[in-house]
Every structure is written in structure tokens, then in C-alpha cells.
DSSP file (Angstrom, degrees, kcal/mol; ACC not computed):
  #  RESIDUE AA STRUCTURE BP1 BP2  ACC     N-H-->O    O-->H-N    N-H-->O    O-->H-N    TCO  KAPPA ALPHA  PHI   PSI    X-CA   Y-CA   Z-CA
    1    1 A X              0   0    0      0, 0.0     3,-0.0     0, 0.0     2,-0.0   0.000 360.0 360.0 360.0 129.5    0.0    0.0    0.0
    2    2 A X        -     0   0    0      1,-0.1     2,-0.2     3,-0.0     3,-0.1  -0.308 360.0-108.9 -64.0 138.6    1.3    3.4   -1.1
    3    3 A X        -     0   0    0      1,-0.1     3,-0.1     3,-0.0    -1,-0.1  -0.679  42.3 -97.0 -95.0 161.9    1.8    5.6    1.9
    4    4 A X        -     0   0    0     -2,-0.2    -1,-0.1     1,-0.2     2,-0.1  -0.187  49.4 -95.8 -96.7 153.7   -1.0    8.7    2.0
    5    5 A X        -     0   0    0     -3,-0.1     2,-0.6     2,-0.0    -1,-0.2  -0.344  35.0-132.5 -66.6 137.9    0.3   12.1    0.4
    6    6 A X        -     0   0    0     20,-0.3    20,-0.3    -3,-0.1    -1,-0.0  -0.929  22.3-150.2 -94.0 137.2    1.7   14.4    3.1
    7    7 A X        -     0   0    0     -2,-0.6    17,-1.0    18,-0.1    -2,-0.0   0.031  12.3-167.5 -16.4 -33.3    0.3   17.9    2.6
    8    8 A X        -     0   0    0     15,-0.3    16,-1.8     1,-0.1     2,-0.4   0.737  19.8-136.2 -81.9 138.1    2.1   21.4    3.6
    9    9 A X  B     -A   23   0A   0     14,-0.2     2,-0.5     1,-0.0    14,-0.2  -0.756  27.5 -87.9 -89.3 142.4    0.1   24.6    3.6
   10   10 A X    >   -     0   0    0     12,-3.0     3,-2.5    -2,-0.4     4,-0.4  -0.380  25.1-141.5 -15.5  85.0    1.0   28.1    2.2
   11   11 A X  T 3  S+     0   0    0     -2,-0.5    -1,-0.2     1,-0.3     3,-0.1   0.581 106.0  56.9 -14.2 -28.0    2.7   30.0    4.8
   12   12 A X  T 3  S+     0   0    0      1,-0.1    -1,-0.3    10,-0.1    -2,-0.1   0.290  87.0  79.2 -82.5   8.9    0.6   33.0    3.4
   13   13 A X  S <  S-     0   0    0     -3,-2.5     2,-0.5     1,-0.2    -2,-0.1   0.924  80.4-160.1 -85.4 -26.2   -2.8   31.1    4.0
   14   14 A X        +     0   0    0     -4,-0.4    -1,-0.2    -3,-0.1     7,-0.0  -0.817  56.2  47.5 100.3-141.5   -3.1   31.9    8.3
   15   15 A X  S    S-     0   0    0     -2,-0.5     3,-0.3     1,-0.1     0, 0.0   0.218  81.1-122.7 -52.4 156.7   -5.1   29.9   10.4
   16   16 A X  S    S+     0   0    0      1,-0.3    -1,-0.1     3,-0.0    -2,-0.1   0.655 111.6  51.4 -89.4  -6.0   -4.8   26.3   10.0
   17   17 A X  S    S+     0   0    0      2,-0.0    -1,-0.3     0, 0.0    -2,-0.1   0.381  75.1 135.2 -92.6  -5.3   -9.1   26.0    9.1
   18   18 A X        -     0   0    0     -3,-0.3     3,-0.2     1,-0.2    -4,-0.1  -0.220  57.1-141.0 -57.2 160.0   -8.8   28.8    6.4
   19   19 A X  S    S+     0   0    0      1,-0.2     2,-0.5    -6,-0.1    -1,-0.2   0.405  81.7  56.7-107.4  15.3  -10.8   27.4    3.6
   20   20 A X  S    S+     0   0    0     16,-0.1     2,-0.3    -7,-0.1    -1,-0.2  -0.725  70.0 147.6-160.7 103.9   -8.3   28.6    0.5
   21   21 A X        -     0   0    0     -2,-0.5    15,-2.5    -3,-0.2     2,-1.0  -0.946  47.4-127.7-124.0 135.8   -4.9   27.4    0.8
   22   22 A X  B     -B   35   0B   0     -2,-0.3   -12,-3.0    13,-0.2    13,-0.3  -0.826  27.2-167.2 -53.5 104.1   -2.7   26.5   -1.2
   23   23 A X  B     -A    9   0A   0     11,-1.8     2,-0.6    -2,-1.0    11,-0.4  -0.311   4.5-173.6 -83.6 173.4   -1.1   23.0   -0.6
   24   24 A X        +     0   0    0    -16,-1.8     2,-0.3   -17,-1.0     9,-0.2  -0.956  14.3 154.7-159.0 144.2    2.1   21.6   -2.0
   25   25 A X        -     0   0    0      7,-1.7     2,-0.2    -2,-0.6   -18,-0.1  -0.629  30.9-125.4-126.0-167.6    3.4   17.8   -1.6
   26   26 A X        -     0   0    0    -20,-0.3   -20,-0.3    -2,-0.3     2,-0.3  -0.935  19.6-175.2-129.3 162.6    5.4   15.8   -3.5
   27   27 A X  S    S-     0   0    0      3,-1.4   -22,-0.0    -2,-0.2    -2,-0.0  -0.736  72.5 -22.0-170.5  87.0    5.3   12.0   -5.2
   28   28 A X  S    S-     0   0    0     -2,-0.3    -1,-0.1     1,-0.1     3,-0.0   0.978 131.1 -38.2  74.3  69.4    7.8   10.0   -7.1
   29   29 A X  S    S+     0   0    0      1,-0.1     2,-0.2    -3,-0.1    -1,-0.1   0.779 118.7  92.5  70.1  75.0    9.9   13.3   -8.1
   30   30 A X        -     0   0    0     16,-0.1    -3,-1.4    17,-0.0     2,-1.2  -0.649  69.1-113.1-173.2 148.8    7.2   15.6   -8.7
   31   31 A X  E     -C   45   0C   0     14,-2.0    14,-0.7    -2,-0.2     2,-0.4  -0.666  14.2-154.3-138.2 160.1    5.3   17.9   -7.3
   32   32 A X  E     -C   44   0C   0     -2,-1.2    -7,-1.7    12,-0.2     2,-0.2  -0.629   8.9-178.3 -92.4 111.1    1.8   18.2   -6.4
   33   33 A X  E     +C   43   0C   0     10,-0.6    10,-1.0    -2,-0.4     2,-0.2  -0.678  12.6 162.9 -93.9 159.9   -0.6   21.6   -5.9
   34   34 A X        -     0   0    0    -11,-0.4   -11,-1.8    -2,-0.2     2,-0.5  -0.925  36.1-132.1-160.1 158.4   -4.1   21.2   -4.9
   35   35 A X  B     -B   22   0B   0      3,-0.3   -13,-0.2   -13,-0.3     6,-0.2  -0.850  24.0-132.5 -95.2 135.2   -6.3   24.1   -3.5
   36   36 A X  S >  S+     0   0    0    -15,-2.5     3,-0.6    -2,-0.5   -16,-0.1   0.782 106.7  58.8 -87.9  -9.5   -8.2   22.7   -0.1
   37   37 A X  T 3  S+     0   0    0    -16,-0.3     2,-1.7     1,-0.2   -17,-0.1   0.800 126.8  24.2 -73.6 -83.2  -11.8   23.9   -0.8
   38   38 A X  T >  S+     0   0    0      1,-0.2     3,-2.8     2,-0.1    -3,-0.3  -0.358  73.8 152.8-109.3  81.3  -11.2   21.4   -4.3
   39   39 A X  T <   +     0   0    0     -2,-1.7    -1,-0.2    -3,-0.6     3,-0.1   0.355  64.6  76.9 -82.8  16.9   -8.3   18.9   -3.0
   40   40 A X  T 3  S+     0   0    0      1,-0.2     2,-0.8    -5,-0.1    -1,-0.3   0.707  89.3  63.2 -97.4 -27.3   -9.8   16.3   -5.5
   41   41 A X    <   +     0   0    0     -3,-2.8     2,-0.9    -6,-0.2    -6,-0.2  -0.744  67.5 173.7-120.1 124.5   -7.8   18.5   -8.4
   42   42 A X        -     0   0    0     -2,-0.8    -8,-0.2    -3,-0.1    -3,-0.1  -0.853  23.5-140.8-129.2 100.9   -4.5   18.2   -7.8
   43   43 A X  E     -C   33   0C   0    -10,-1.0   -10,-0.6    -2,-0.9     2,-0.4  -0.200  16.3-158.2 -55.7 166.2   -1.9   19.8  -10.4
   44   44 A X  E     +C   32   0C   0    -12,-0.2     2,-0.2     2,-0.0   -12,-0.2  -0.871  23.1 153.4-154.0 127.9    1.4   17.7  -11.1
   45   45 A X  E     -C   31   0C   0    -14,-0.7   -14,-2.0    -2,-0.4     2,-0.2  -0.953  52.3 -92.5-145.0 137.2    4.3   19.3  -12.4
   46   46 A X    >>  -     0   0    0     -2,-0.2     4,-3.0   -16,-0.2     2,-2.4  -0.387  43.9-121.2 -66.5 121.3    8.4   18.7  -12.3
   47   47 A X  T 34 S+     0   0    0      1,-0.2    -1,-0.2    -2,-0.2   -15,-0.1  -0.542 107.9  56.4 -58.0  68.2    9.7   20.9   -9.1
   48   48 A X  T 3> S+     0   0    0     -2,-2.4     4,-1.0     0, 0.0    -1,-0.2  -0.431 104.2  51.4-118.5 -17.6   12.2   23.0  -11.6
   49   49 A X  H X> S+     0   0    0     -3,-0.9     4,-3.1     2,-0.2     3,-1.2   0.984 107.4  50.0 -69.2 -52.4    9.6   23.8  -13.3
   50   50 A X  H >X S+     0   0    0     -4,-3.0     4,-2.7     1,-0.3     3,-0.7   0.925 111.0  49.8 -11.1 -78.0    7.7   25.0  -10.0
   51   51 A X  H 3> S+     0   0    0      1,-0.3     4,-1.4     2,-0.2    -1,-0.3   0.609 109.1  52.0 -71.1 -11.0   10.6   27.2   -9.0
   52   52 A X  H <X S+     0   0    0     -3,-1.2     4,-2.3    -4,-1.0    -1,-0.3   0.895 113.5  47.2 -78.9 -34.6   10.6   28.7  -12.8
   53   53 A X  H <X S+     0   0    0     -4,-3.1     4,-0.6    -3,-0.7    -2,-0.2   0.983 113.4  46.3 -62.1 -82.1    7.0   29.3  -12.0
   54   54 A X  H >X S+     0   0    0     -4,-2.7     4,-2.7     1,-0.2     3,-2.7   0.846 111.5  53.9 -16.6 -77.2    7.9   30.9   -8.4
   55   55 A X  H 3X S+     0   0    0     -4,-1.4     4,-1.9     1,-0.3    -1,-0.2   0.793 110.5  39.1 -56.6 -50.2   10.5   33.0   -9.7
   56   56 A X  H 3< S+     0   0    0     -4,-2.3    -1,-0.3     1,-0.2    -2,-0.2   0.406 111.1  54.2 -79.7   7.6    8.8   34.7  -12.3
   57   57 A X  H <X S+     0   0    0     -3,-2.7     4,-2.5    -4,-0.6     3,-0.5   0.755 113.7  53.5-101.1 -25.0    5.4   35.3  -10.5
   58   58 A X  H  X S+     0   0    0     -4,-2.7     4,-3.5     2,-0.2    -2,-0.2   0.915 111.6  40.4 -38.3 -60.8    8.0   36.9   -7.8
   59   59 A X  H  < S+     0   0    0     -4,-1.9    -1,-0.2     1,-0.2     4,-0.2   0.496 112.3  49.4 -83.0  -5.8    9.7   39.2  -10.1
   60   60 A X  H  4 S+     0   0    0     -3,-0.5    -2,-0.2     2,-0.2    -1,-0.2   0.690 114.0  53.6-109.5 -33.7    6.5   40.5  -12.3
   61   61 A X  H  < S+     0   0    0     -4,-2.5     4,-0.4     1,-0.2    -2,-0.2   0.998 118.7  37.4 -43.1 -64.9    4.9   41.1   -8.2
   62   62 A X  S  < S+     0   0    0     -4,-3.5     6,-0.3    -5,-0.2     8,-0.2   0.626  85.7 119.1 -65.8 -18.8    8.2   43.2   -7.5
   63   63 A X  S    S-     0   0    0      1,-0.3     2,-1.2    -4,-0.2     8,-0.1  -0.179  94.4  -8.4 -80.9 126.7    8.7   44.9  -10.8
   64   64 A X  S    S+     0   0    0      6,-0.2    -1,-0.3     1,-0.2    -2,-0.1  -0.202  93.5 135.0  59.6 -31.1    8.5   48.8  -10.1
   65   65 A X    >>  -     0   0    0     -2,-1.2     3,-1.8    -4,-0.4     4,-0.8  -0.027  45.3-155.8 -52.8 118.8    7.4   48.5   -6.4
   66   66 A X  T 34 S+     0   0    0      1,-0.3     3,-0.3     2,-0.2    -1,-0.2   0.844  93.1  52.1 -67.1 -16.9    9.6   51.0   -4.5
   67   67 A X  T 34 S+     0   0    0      1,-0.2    -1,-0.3     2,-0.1    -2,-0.1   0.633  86.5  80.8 -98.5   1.5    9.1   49.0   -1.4
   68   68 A X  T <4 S-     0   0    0     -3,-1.8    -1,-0.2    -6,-0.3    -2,-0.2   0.747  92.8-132.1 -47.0 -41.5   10.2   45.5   -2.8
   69   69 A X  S  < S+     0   0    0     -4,-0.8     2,-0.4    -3,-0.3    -3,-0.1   0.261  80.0 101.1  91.3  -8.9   13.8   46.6   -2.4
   70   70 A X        -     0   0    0     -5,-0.5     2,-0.5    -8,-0.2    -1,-0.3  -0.732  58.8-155.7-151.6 129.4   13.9   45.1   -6.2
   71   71 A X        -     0   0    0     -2,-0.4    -8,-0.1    -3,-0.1     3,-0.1  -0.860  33.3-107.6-116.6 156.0   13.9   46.9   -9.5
   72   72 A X    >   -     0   0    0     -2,-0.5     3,-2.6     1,-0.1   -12,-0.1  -0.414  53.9 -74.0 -91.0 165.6   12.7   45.1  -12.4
   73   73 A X  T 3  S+     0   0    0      1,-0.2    -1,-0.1    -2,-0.1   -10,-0.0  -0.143 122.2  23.2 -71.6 139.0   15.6   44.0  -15.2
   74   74 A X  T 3  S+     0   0    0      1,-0.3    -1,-0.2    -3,-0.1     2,-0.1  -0.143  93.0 121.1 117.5 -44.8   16.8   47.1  -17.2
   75   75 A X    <   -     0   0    0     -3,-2.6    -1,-0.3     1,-0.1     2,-0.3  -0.311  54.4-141.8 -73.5 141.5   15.7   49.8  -14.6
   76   76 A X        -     0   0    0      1,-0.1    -1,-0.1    -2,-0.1     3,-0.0  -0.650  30.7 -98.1-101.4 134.0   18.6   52.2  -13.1
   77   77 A X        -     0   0    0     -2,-0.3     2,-0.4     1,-0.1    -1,-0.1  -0.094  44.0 -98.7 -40.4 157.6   18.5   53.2   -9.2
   78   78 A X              0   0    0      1,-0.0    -1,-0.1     0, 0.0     0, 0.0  -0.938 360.0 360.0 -22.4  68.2   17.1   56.2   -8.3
   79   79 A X              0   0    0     -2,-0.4    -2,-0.0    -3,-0.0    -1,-0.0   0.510 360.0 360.0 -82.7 360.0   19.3   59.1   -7.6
């Protein structure tokens, strides 16, 4: 018997009953997203792909925000 998928929540979701979280596992080299209000559809994708994923929803959030600390690629500092 396959042992049952372990879970991890968002660190941005809060409380451990909020009802829309992001979850993440992994399974046999890949890894698994699922929302918990619909944990029956559960994306499955290669973790580098993830972290390409990650990176660029990171760097189009920070892009132009002066309080990121982070300038989007091209832009010159401030003087």
C-alpha cells in the first residue's frame, strides 16, 4: 500500500481552518498543488519547473514596487 500524500500549507494562508490554501506535496519526483476547498484536483508538475514558476510570478509582483527593495531587469536606481 502506497503511503497517503503528506500535505504542507501556504505560509501565506493563516489559520490552519482557512478554507483557500494553497497545498504543495510531493510524489515520485514531482510535485503536487491542490487548492483545499477542491483537494480532488491536484496539479502535477516537475519541481524546476515550480521554481521557474515561483520565480517569475516573484519578479513581475516586485517589478516597479519602490518598497520591494527590487527593480525590475533594465531599470537604473534612483538618484
Amino acid at each position: 500500500m502506497a503511503p497517503a500524500l503528506v500535505w504542507q500549507k501556504s505560509s501565506f494562508s493563516g489559520d490552519e481552518d482557512a478554507p483557500n490554501c494553497l497545498e504543495l506535496a510531493t510524489h515520485e519526483g514531482a510535485a503536487l498543488l491542490r487548492e483545499s476547498d477542491a483537494p480532488g484536483d491536484v496539479l502535477r508538475t516537475r519541481p524546476q519547473a515550480l521554481a521557474g514558476l515561483i520565480r517569475h510570478v516573484c519578479a513581475t509582483a516586485t517589478a516597479g514596487n519602490p518598497r520591494s527593495g527590487r527593480r525590475s531587469p533594465g531599470s537604473r536606481p534612483s538618484s
